[in-house]
C-alpha positions as CSV (number, residue, x, y, z in Angstrom):
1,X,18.2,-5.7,46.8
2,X,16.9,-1.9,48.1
3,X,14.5,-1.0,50.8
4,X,11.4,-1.4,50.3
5,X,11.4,2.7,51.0
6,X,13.8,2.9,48.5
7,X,12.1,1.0,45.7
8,X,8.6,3.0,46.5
9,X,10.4,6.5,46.2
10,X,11.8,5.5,42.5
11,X,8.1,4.5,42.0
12,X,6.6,7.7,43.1
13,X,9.1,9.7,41.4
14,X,8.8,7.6,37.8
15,X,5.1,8.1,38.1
16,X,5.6,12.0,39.0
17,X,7.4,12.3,36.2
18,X,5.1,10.3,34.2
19,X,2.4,12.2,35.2
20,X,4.4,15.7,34.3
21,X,5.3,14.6,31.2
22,X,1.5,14.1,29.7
23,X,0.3,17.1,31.6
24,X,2.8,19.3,29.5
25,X,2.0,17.7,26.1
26,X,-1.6,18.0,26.9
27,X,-1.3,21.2,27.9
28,X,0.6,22.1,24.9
29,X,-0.1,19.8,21.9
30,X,2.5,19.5,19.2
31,X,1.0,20.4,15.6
32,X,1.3,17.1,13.3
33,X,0.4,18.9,10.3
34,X,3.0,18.7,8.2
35,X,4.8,22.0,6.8
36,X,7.1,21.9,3.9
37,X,8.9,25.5,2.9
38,X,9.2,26.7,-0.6
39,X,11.2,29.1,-1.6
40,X,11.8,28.9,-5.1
41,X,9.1,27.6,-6.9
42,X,10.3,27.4,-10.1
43,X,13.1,25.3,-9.0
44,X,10.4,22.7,-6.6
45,X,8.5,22.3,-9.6
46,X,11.2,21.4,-12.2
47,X,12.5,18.9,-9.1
48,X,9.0,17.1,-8.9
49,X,8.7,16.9,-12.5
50,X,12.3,15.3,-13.0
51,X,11.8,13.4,-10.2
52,X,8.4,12.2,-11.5
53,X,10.3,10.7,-14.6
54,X,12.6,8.7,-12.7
55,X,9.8,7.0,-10.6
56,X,7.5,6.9,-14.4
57,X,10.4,5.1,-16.1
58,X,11.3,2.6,-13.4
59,X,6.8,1.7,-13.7
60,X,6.7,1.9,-17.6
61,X,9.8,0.1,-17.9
62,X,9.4,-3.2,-15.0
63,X,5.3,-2.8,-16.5
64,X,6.8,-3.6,-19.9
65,X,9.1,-6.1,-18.4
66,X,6.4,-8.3,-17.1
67,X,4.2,-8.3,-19.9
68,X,7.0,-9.8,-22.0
69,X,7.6,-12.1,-18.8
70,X,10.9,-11.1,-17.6
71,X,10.3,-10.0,-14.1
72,X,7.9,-11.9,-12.2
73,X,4.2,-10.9,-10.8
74,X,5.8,-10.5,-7.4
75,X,8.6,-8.5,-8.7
76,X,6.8,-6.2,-10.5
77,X,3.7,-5.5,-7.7
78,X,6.8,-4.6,-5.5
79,X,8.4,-2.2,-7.9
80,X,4.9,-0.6,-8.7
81,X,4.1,-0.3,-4.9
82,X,7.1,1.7,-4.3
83,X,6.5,3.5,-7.1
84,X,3.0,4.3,-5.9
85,X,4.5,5.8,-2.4
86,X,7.1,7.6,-3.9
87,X,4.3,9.0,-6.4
88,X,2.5,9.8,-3.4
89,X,5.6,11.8,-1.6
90,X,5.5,14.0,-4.8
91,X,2.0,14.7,-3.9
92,X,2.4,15.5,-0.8
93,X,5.1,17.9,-1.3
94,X,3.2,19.7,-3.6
95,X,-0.2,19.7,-1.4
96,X,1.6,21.1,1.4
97,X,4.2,23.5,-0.4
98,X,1.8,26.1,0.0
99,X,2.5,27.8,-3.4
100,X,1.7,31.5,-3.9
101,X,-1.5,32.5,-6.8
102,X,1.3,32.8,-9.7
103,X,1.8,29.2,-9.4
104,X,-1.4,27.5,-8.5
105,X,-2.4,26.6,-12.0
106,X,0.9,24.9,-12.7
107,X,1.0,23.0,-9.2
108,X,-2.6,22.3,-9.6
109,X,-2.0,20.9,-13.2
110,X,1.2,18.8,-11.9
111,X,-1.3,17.2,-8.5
112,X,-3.7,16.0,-11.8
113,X,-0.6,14.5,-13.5
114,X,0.6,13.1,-10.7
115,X,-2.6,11.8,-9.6
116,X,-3.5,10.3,-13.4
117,X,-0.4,8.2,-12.5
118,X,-1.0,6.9,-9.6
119,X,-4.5,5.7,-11.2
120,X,-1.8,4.5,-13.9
121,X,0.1,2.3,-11.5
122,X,-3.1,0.9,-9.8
123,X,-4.5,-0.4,-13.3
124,X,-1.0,-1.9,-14.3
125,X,-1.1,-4.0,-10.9
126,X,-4.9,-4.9,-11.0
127,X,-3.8,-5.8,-15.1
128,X,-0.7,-7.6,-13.7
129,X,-3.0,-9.6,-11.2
130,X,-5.4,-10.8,-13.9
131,X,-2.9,-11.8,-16.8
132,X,-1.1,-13.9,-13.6
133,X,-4.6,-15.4,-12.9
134,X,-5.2,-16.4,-17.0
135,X,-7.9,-13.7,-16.5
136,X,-10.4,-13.1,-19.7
137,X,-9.0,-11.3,-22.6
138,X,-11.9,-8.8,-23.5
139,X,-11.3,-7.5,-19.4
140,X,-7.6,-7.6,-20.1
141,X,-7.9,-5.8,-23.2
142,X,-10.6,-3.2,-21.8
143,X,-7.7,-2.3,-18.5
144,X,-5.0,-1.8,-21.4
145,X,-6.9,0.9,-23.8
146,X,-7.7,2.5,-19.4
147,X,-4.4,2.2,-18.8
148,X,-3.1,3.9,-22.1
149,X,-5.7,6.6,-21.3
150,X,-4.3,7.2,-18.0
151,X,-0.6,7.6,-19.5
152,X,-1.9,9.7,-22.0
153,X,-3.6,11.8,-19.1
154,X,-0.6,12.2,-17.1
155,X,1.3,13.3,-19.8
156,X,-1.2,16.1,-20.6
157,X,-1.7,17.1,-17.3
158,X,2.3,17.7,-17.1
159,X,2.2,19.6,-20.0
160,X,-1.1,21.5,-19.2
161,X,1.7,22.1,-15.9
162,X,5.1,23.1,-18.1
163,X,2.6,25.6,-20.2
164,X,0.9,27.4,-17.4
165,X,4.1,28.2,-15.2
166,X,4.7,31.9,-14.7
């Protein structure tokens, strides 16, 4: 075992450094706001929308899946909860792509689609819930024509997008 002078000088010298260490980062914060470069905007967009697809089909399709019970509630929720965040990366990205005046209308068109969906995926889980629970038909029936609207909406929104790129 070390002196006890030993032992007390790593202690002073940890907490020095300790101490340095938040004095620096206090000094000079970091910025957490997230940045994400775009260069070709053409290119981003036609990447989000593709993208988008791949994350729609997977809903659509396990959404269809459960109502003719061949995945299970559990199953499903878990497929339309990653859906959900990787609906919400693709909102992100476009939030913070920071896209010049030429392309605002089309990336503020695609943040509505994308947005209509995630309403979209919310409904099908609350609708998932309640056909689980035996919940009543006219409430079941009432989420399904809001759930068709939302789809519908989406896919409008994307093509309000498609038509107003420069």
């Amino acid at each position: 075992m070390g002196s006890k002078k030993g032992v007390v000088i790593t202690v002073v010298v940890l907490i020095a450094i300790t101490i340095a260490s938040f004095m620096v980062w206090f000094d000079n914060p970091s910025n957490n706001e997230m940045t994400i470069v775009v260069t070709d905007f053409e290119n981003h967009d036609a990447g989000i929308y593709e993208r988008h697809k791949i994350v729609a089909n997977a809903v659509e399709e396990s959404f269809s899946e459960f109502l003719n019970e061949k995945i299970s509630l559990d199953e499903y929720v878990r497929i339309a909860e990653t859906s959900s965040s990787q609906n919400n990366a693709l909102l992100m990205e476009l939030a913070y792509s920071d896209a010049p005046q030429e392309w605002q209308e089309t990336y503020i068109n695609r943040i509505a689609s994308l947005k209509s969906f995630e309403s979209y995926i919310i409904e099908t889980m609350v609708i998932a819930n309640l056909i689980n629970s035996d919940g009543e038909q006219e409430q079941i029936a009432e989420i399904m024509k809001n759930i068709e609207k939302l789809k519908e909406e989406s896919v409008q929104y994307a093509e309000m997008a498609n038509s107003s790129k420069p």
